[in-house]
N, C-alpha and C positions, 0 to 999 in steps of 0.2 A: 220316491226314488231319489237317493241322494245323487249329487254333481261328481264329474270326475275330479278329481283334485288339482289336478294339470290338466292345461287344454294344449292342442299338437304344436302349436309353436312354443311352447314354453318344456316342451317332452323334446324336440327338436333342438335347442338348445341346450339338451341336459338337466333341465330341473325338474325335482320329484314333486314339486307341487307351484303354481302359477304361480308371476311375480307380484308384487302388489299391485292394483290397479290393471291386470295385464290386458288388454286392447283388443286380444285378440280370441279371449274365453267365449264368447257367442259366437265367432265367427269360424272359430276352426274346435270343436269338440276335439275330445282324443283318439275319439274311432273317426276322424278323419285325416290321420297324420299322412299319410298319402298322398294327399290332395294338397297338402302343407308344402310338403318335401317336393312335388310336380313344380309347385309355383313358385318356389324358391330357384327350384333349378331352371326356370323357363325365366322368371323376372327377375329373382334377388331378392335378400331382406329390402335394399333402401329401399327400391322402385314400391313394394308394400306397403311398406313404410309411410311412402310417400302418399299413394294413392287411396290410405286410411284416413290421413290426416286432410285431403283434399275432397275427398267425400263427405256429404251429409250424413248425417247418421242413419236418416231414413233409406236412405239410397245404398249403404255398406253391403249388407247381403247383397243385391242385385249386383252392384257393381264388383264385388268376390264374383259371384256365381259365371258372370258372363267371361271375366278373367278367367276360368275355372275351365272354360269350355274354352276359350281361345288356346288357351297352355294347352290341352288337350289336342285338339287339331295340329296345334305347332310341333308338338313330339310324332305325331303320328306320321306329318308330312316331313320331318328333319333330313330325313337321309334322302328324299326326293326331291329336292331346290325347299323343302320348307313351302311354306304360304305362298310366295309370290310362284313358285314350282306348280303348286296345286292347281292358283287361278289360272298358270300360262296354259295347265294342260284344258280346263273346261272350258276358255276361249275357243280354245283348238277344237273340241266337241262341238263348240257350238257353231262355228265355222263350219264344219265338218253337214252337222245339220244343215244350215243354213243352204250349201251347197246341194246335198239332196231335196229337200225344199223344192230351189229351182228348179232343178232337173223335173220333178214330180208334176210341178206346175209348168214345165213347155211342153213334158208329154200327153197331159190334159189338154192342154192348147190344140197342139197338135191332130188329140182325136176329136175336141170340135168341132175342127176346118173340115174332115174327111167326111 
């Protein structure tokens, strides 16, 4: 099976086929341009950029992948406070539990004593 000729940052960009040497042909195929265009709009080319050339090469996939999934949660919670939105609200849950919790356990208490 031959390779796409262009991988999604380099389709993203505008070109009909990869730049030389292009950085990013393993990491982003062209049927992932989606995933491309998420991360650009959540991080930016630099921040990319940045975080390719700071990476071991062994570590790249992982460290895309896990980026990959952060962007994702970020778009989803954006219009709710974003991230820090999301955790304030499962704090609040678990507060929430916590509080049933005790009640559960003084009313146990309670039918012990009787």
């Amino acid at each position: 099976m031959e390779e796409a000729a262009v991988c999604a940052a380099c389709r993203y960009d505008g070109h009909d086929v990869c730049v030389e040497n292009c950085q990013w042909r393993g990491l982003f195929p062209l049927s992932q341009i989606e995933k491309f265009r998420r991360m650009v709009r959540i991080y930016g080319k630099a921040t990319l950029s940045r975080e390719y050339r700071e990476t071991p090469p062994l570590g790249r996939a992982h460290r895309f992948e896990t980026m990959h999934r952060d962007a994702l949660v970020q778009e989803v919670y954006r219009h709710r406070g974003g991230i820090a939105g999301r955790l304030q609200e499962l704090e609040n849950v678990i507060q929430q539990k916590d509080q049933q919790i005790a009640h559960l356990q003084g009313t146990i208490n309670i039918q012990n004593l009787e």
